[in-house]
C-alpha positions as CSV (number, residue, x, y, z in Angstrom):
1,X,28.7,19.7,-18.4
2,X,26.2,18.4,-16.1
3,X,22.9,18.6,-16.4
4,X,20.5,20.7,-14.5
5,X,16.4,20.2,-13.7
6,X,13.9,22.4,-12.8
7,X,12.5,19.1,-10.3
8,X,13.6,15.2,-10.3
9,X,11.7,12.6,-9.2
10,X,13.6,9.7,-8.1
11,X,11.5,6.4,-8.8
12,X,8.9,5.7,-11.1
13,X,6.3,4.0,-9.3
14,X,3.1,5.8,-8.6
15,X,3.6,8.4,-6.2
16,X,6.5,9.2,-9.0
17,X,4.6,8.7,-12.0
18,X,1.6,10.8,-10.0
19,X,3.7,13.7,-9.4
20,X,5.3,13.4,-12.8
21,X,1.6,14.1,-14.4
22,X,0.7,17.0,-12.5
23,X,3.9,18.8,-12.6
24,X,3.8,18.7,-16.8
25,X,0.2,19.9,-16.5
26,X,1.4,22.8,-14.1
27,X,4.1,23.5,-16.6
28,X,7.0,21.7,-15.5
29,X,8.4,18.6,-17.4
30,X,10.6,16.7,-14.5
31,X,13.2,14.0,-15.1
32,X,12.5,10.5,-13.7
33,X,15.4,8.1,-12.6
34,X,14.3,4.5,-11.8
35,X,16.0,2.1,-10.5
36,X,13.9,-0.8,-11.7
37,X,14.2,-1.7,-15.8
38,X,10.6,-0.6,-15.9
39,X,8.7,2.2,-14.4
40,X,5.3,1.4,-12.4
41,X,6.3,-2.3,-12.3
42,X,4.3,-2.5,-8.8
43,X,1.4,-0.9,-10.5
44,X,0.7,-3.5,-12.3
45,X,0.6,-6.7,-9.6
46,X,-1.4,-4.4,-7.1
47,X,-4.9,-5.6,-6.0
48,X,-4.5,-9.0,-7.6
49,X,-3.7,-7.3,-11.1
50,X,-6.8,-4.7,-11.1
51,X,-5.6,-2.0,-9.1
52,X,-7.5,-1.2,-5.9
53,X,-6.8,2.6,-6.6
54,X,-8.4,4.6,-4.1
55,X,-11.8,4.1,-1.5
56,X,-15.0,6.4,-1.7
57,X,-14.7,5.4,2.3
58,X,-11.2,7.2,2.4
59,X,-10.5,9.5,5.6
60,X,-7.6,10.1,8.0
61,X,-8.5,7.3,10.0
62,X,-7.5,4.9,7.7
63,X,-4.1,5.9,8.4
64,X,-1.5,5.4,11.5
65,X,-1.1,9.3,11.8
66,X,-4.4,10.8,11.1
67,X,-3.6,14.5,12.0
68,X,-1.0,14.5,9.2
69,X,-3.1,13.1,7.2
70,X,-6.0,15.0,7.3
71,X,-5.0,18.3,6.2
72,X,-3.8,16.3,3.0
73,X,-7.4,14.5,2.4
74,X,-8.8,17.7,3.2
75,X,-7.3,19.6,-0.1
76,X,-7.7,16.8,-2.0
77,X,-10.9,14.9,-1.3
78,X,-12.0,11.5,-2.7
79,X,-13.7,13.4,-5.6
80,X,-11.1,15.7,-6.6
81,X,-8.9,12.5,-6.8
82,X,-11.0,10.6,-9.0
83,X,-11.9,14.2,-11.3
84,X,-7.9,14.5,-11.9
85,X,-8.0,10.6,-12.9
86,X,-11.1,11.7,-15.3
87,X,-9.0,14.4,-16.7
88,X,-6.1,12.1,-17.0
89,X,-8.3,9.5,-19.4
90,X,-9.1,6.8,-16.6
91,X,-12.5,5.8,-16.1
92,X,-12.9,4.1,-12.7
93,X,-15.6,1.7,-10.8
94,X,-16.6,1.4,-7.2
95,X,-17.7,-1.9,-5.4
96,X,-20.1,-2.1,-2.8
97,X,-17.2,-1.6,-0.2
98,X,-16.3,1.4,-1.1
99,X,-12.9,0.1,-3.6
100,X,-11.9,1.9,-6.8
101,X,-10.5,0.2,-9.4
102,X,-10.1,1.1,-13.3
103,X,-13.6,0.3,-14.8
104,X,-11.7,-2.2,-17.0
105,X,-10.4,-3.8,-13.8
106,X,-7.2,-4.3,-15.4
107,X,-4.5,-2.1,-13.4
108,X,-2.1,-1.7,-17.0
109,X,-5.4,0.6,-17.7
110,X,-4.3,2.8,-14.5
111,X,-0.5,2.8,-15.8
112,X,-1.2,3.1,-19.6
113,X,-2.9,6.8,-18.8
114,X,-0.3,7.4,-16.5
115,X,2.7,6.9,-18.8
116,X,0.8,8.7,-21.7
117,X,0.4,12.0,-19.1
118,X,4.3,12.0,-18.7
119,X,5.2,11.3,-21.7
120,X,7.0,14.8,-22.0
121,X,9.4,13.5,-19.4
122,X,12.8,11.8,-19.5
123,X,12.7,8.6,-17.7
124,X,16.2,7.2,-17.0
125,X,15.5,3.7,-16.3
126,X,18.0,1.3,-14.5
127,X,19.4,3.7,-13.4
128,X,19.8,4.0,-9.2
129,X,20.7,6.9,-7.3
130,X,24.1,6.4,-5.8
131,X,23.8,9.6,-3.5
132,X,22.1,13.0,-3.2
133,X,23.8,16.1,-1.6
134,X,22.3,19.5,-1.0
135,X,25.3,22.1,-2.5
136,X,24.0,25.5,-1.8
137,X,20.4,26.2,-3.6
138,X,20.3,23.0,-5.7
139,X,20.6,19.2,-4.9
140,X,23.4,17.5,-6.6
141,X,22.4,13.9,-7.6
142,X,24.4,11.1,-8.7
143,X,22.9,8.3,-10.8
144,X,24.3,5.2,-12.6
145,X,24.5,7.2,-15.6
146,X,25.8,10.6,-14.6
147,X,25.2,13.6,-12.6
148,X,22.6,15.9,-12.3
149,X,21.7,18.8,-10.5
150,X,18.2,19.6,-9.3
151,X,16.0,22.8,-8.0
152,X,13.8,20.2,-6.9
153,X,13.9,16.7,-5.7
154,X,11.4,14.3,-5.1
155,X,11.9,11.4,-3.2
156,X,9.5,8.6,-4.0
157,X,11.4,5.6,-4.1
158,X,8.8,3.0,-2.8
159,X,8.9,0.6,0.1
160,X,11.2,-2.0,0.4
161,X,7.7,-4.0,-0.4
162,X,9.1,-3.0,-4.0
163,X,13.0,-3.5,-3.1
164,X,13.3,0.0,-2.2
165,X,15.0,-0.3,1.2
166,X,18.3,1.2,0.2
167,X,16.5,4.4,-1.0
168,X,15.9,5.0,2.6
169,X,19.6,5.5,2.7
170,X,19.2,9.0,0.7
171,X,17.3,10.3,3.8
172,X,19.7,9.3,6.0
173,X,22.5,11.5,4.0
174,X,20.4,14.3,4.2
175,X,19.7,14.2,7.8
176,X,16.5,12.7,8.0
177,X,15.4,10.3,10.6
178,X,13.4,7.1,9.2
179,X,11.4,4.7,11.6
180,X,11.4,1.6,11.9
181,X,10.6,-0.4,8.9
182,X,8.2,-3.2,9.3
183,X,6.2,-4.9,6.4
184,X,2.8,-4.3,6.0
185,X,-0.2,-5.6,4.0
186,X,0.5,-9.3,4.1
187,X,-0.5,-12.8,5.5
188,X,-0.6,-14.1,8.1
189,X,2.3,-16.4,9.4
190,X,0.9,-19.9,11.3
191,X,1.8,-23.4,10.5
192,X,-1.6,-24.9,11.3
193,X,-3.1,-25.0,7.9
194,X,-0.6,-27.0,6.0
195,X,-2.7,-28.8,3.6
196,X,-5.3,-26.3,3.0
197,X,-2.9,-24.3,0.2
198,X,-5.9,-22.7,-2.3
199,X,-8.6,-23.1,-0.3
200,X,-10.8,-19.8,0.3
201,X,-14.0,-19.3,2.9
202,X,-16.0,-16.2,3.5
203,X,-15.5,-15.4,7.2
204,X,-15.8,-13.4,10.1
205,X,-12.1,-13.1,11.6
206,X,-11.2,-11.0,14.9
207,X,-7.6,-10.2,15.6
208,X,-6.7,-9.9,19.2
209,X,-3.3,-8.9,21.4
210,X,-2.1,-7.2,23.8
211,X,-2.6,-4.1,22.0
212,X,-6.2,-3.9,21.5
213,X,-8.7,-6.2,18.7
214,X,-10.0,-6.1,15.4
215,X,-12.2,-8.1,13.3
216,X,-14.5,-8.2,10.2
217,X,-16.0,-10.2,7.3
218,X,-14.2,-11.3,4.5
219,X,-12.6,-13.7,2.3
220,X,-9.6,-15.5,3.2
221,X,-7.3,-17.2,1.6
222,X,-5.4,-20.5,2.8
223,X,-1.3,-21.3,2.0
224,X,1.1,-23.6,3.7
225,X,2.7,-21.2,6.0
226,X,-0.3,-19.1,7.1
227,X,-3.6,-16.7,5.8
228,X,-3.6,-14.8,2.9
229,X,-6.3,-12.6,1.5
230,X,-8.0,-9.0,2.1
231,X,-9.1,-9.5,5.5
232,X,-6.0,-11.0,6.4
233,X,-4.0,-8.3,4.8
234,X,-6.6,-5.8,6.7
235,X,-5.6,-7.5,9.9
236,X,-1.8,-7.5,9.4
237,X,-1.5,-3.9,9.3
238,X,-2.8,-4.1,13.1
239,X,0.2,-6.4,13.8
240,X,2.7,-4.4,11.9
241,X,1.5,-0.8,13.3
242,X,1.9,-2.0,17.1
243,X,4.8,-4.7,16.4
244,X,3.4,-7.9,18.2
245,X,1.8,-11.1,17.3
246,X,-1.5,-11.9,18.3
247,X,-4.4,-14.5,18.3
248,X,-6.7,-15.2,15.0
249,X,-10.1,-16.2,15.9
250,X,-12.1,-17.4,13.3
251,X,-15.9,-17.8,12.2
252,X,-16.1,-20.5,9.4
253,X,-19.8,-20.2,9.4
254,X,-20.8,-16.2,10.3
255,X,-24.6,-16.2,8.9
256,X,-25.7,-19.6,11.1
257,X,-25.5,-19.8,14.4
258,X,-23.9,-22.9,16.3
259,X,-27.6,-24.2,17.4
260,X,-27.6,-24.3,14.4
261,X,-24.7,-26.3,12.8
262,X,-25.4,-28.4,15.6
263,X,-28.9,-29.6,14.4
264,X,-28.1,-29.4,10.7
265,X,-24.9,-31.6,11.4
266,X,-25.1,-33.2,14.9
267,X,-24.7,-37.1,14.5
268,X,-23.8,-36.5,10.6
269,X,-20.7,-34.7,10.7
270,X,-19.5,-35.9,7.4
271,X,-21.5,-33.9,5.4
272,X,-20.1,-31.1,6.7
273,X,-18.4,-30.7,3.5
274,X,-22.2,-29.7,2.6
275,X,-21.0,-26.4,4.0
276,X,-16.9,-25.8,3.6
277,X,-14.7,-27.3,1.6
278,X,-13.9,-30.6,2.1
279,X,-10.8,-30.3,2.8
280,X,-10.9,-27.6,5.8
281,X,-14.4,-29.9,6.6
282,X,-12.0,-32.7,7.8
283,X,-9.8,-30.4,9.4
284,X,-12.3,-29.2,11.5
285,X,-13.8,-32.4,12.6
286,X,-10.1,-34.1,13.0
287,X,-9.5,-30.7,15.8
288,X,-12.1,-30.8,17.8
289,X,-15.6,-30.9,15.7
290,X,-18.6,-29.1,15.1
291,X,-17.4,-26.1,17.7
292,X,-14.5,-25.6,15.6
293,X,-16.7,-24.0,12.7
294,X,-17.9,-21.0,15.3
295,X,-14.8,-20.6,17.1
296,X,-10.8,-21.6,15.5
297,X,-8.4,-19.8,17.4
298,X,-5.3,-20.0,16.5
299,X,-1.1,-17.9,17.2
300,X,-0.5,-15.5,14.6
301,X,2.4,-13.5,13.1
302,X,3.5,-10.8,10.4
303,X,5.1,-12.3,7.7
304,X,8.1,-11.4,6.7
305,X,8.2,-11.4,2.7
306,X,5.3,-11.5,0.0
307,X,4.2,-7.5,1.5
308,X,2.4,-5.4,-0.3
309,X,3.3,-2.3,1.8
310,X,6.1,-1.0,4.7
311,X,5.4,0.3,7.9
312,X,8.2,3.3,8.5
313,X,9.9,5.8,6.7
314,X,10.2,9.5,6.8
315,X,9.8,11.0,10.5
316,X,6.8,13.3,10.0
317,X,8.0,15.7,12.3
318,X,10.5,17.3,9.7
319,X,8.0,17.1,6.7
320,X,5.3,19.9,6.3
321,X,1.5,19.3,5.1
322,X,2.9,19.4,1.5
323,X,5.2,16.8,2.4
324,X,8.0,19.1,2.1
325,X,11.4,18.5,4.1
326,X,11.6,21.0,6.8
327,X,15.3,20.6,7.0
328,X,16.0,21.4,3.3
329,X,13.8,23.5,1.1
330,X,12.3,21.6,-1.7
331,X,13.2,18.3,-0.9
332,X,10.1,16.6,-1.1
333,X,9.1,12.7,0.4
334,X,5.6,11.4,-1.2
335,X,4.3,8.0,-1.5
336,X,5.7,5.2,0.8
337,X,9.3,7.4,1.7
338,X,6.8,9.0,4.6
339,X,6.1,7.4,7.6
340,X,2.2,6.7,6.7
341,X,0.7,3.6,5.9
342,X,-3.2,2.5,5.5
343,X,-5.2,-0.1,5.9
344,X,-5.8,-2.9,3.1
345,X,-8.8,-1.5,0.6
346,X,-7.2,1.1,-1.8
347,X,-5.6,3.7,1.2
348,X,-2.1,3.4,0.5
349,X,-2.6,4.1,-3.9
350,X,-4.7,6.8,-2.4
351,X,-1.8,8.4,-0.4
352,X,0.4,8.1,-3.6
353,X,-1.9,10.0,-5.3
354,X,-2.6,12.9,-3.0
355,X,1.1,13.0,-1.8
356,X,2.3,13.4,-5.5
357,X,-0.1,16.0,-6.0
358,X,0.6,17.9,-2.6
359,X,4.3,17.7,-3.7
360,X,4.1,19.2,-7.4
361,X,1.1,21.7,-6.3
362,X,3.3,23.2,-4.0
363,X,6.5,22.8,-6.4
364,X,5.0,24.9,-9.4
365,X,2.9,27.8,-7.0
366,X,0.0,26.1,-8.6
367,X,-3.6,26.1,-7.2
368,X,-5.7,22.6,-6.4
C-alpha cells in the first residue's frame, strides 16, 4: 500500500531543511526525499565554509523582484529570523557589513541545529523524484524508492548551482512556467590575469554595461580564467540579472590618490611592490605603469560553472506571498525553485529561510 503524508518536502538543502523545522514545531512531522547522499551538502561549502546566513542590512531591494519580496520580509523581519534561529539552538555574529554567520563561524554549526530540529522526520536520501502528478486532492509522487502520496508538497530542490536543474522539470509537469536559468554569484570570466592565480587586493571595482553601473569596495580574488571573490560575486549578479557582459574597472590603490602614487613611485617604479603584490606590481608596470594602479579596465563575463546561485525559476506570477502555487492548491516553491535571487552578502540563505517559513506557516494554519 502506498504511503501517504500530511506534507513532503522534496530536497534537503536549506530552504528544505528550514521548512522541515518549523512544520514539526507547528505539529507536522514531513517526509524529506533528497536526491543527494547527504542532506544540506551546500550548507556546508557556503560563504567559504562559515555560512553567510542572513544580513541585518536585509530588504527587498536586495532582490530582482522587490514587490514580491517585500511582503515576505515584512512578516518575517531580520529579527524574527535570527529569534527562530535562537530558538532553534544557533547563536549567530554580525560583521561590520551587516553579514550573519554562526558565532562559531563554522557553517556545520548552522546544519548540526538544523538536522537536530528535524530529527522527527524521515529523510529518504538518494533518493530523486522521478515525477509528481496532482490526482484529485493529493499529489502523487514517485521516488527512487517507491511511491507516495502527499496533502502537501514542497518544492525546494535547489538551483542547478547544487545540480538541481532537472528538478525544474517537476514544474514543468505541473504546468508551471520557469525563466530563464542563468548562474549567479560567481567570478568573473577574463583571461587577462593569468599568472596572478591566489593573489588578493582590497579594491574599489565599478561594473559598467549597457545596462546601467555598479561598483564598491572589497576584496578580490585573482584565478587564471578571471576574478573571484565577494565583490566580484556582488558584481556578477548585475551581469546575470540583465544577461550581458560588461567592462571591470578597477582601483588597485582606493585610499591614495594618483598624485599621489605618482610622487611616492614616480622614477622608482620597482618598489611598487611596496604597495601590491609583486606579482600584480609587475603586471601593472609591464601594461602601461603607474596609471594602471587608479584606473585597469578590462572585458568581463559571467562564468559559467563554480556558481554559488541561479538566476530563474518559478514564474512569480502563479505563486502567492506564501509562495503557494496558484495553479494547484498546496503546492508550494521556496528557496531557489522561485524566480528570486539576491545579491552576494547572506540574501539568498536569507530567502531560504523566510520562504521555508512562509511555506510551513501557511501549511499548518499556524501564526508567525
Amino acid at each position: 500500500m502506498d504511503k501517504r503524508e500530511k506534507c513532503v518536502i522534496v530536497g534537503g538543502g536549506a530552504a528544505g531543511l528550514m521548512c522541515a523545522a518549523r512544520l514539526i514545531r507547528n505539529g507536522t512531522v514531513p517526509l524529506i526525499l533528497e536526491a543527494g547522499a547527504r542532506v544540506g551538502r551546500k550548507i556546508l561549502v557556503s560563504g567559504n565554509g562559515r555560512c553567510n546566513l542572513s544580513n541585518s542590512g536585509v530588504n527587498e531591494g536586495r532582490y530582482n523582484a522587490p514587490e514580491f519580496v517585500a511582503p515576505v520580509l515584512e512578516k518575517y523581519p531580520y529579527s524574527s529570523v535570527i529569534n527562530w534561529w535562537k530558538e532553534l539552538g544557533l547563536v549567530t555574529r554580525t560583521d561590520e557589513q551587516g553579514r550573519t554567520y554562526p558565532y562559531s563561524n563554522y557553517a556545520g554549526s548552522v546544519l548540526n541545529v538544523l538536522l537536530d530540529s528535524v530529527s522527527k522526520a524521515e529523510i529518504l536520501t538518494s533518493c530523486p523524484v522521478k515525477s509528481v502528478k496532482k490526482e484529485g486532492e493529493v499529489f502523487k509522487v514517485e521516488h527512487e524508492k517507491g511511491t507516495v502520496y502527499a496533502e502537501n508538497l514542497v518544492l525546494a530542490c535547489g538551483s542547478g548551482a547544487g545540480g538541481g536543474i532537472p528538478s525544474y522539470n517537476l514544474l514543468k509537469g505541473l504546468g508551471h512556467k520557469v525563466t530563464r536559468l542563468t548562474p549567479a554569484i560567481t567570478y568573473l570570466k577574463t583571461d587577462k590575469f593569468k599568472g596572478l592565480k591566489g593573489v588578493r587586493a582590497k579594491v574599489y571595482a565599478r561594473l559598467e554595461t549597457p545596462f546601467g553601473s555598479m561598483g564598491d569596495r572589497g576584496e578580490i580574488l585573482f584565478r587564471d580564467d578571471g576574478v573571484s571573490g565577494i565583490l566580484a560575486f556582488w558584481l556578477s549578479s548585475f551581469l546575470a540579472r540583465n544577461n550581458c557582459t560588461g567592462v571591470l574597472e578597477i582601483d588597485f590603490a582606493p585610499d591614495l590618490t594618483a598624485e599621489e602614487i605618482k610622487r611616492e613611485y614616480g622614477g622608482r617604479e620597482r618598489l611598487l611592490c611596496g604597495l601590491l603584490h609583486k606579482a600584480l606590481a609587475d603586471k601593472l608596470l609591464r601594461e602601461g605603469g603607474l596609471e594602471r594602479v587608479k584606473n585597469y579596465r578590462v572585458k568581463v563575463a559571467l562564468a559559467d560553472k563554480d556558481n554559488q546561485a541561479v538566476c530563474g525559476g518559478a514564474e512569480l506570477g502563479a505563486l502567492d506571498n506564501n509562495l503557494q502555487s496558484k495553479l494547484h492548491g498546496n503546492l508550494y516553491c521556496i528557496g531557489e525553485m522561485a524566480d528570486i535571487d539576491g545579491e552576494c552578502g547572506g540574501y539568498n540563505l536569507h530567502w531560504a529561510w523566510v520562504s521555508a517559513l512562509a511555506a510551513a506557516d501557511n501549511i499548518t494554519g499556524a501564526e508567525k
